[in-house]
PLY file of the C-alpha trace (Angstrom):
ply
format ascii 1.0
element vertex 139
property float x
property float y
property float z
element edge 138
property int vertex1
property int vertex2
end_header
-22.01 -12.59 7.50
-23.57 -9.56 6.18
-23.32 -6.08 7.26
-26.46 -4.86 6.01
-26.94 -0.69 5.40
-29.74 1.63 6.38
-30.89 1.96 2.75
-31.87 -1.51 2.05
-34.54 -1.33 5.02
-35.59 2.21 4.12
-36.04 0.86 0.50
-38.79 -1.47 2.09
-40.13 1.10 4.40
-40.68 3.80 2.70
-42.05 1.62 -0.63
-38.98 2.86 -2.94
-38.25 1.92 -6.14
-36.00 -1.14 -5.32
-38.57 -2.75 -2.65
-38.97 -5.85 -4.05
-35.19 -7.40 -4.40
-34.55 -6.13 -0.63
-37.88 -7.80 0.57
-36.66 -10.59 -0.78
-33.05 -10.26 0.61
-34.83 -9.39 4.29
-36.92 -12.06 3.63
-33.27 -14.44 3.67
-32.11 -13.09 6.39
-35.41 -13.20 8.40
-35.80 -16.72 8.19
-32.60 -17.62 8.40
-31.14 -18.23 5.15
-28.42 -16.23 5.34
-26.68 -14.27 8.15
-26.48 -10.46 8.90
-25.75 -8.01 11.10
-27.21 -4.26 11.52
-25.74 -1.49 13.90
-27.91 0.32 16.60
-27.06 3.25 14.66
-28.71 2.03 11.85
-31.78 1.44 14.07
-31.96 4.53 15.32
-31.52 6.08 11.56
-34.45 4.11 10.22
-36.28 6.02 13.79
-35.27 9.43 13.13
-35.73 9.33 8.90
-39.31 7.34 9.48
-40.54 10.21 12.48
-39.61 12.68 9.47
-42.16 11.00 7.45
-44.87 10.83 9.56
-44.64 7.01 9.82
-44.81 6.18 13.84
-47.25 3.08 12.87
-44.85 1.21 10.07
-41.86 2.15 12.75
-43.23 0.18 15.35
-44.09 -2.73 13.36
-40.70 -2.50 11.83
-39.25 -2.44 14.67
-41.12 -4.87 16.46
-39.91 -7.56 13.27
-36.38 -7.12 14.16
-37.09 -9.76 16.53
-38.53 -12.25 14.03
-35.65 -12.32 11.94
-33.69 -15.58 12.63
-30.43 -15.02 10.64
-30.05 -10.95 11.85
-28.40 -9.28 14.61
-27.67 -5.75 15.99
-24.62 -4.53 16.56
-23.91 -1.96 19.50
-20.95 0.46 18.16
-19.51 1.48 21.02
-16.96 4.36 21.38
-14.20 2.32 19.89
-15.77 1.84 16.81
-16.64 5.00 16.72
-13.12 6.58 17.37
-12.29 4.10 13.63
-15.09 6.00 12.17
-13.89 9.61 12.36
-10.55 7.94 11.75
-11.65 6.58 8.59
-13.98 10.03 7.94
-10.62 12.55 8.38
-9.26 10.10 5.89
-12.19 11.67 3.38
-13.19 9.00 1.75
-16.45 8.42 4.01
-19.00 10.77 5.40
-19.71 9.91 8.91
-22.72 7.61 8.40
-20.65 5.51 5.63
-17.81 5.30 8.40
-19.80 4.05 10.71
-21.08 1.37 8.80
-17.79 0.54 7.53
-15.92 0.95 10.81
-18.86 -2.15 12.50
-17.56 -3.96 9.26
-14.47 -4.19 9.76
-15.09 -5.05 13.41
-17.37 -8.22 13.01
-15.26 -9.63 9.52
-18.14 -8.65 7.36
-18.11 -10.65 3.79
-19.39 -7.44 2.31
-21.89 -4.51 2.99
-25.58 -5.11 1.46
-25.99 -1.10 0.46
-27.14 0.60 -2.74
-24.37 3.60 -1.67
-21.81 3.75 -3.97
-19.50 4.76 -1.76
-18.49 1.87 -0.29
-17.03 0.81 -3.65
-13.63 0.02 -3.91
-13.39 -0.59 0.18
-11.49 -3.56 1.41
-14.79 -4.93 2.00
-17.09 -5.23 -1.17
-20.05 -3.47 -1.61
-23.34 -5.95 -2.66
-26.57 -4.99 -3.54
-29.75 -7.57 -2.64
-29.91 -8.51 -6.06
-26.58 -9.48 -6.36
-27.41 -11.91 -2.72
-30.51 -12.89 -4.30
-28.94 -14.14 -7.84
-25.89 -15.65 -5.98
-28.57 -18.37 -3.74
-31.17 -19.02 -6.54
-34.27 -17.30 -4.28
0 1
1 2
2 3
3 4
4 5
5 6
6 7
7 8
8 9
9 10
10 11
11 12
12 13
13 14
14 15
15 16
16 17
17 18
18 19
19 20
20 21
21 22
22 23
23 24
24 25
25 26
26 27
27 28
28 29
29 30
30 31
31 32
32 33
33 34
34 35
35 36
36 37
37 38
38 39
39 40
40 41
41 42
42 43
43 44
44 45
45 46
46 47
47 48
48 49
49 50
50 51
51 52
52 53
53 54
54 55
55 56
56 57
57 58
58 59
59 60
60 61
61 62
62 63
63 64
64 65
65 66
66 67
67 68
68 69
69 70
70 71
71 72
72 73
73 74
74 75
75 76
76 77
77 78
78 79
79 80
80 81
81 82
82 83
83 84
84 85
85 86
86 87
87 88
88 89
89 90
90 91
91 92
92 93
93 94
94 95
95 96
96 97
97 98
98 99
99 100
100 101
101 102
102 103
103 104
104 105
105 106
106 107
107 108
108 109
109 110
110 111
111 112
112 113
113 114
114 115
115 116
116 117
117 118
118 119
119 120
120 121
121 122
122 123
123 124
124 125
125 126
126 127
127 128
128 129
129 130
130 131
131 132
132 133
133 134
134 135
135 136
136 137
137 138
């Protein structure tokens, strides 16, 4: 299972430069492919960073397809979690976002985190980008 960052949604959202290998990695994941798991505070990222934008109609579809996807599932932090984060932030290695993501990581056994940030490099759990998913099935 998959811990899947904020980035490689965004990347498809917002039409960035890496769309295509992270449709194709959502694409997995939404029909069932492969398994993953996003945090509510990656939801509610995607709604604050896509209100910025101006893009209310693209949020609601997006968030509408979270349903859809077959082999995805959100995770609720929770305060315990949480508590790891800042833990794992005082230790300076992570901003808060990054320890967030970690900390829900380490909680549900993640095989790795699907992020473009580097700084989840040289974690206990590896850092994999969708092309690196992508190559590794054959899609």
């Amino acid at each position: 299972m998959y811990l899947v960052d904020t980035n490689i949604f965004l990347e498809v959202l917002l039409s960035r430069g890496r769309k295509e290998p992270c449709k194709r990695f959502l694409g997995m994941l939404r029909d069932g492919k492969r398994s993953g798991v996003i945090t509510d505070f990656t939801v509610h990222s995607i709604i604050v960073i896509m209100e910025g934008f101006g893009k209310l109609t693209e949020l609601k579809k997006f968030l509408c397809s979270l349903a859809a996807y077959k082999g995805l599932h959100i995770f609720l932090t929770g305060l315990s979690v949480e508590v790891k984060a800042v833990k794992l932030a005082l230790k300076g290695k992570l901003d808060m976002d990054d320890a967030i993501q970690y900390s829900s990581a380490l909680s549900i056994g993640a095989e790795c985190i699907v992020s473009y940030d580097t700084h989840f490099n040289d974690l206990k759990i590896p850092r994999k980008t969708p092309e690196d998913l992508v190559v590794e099935t054959g899609s």
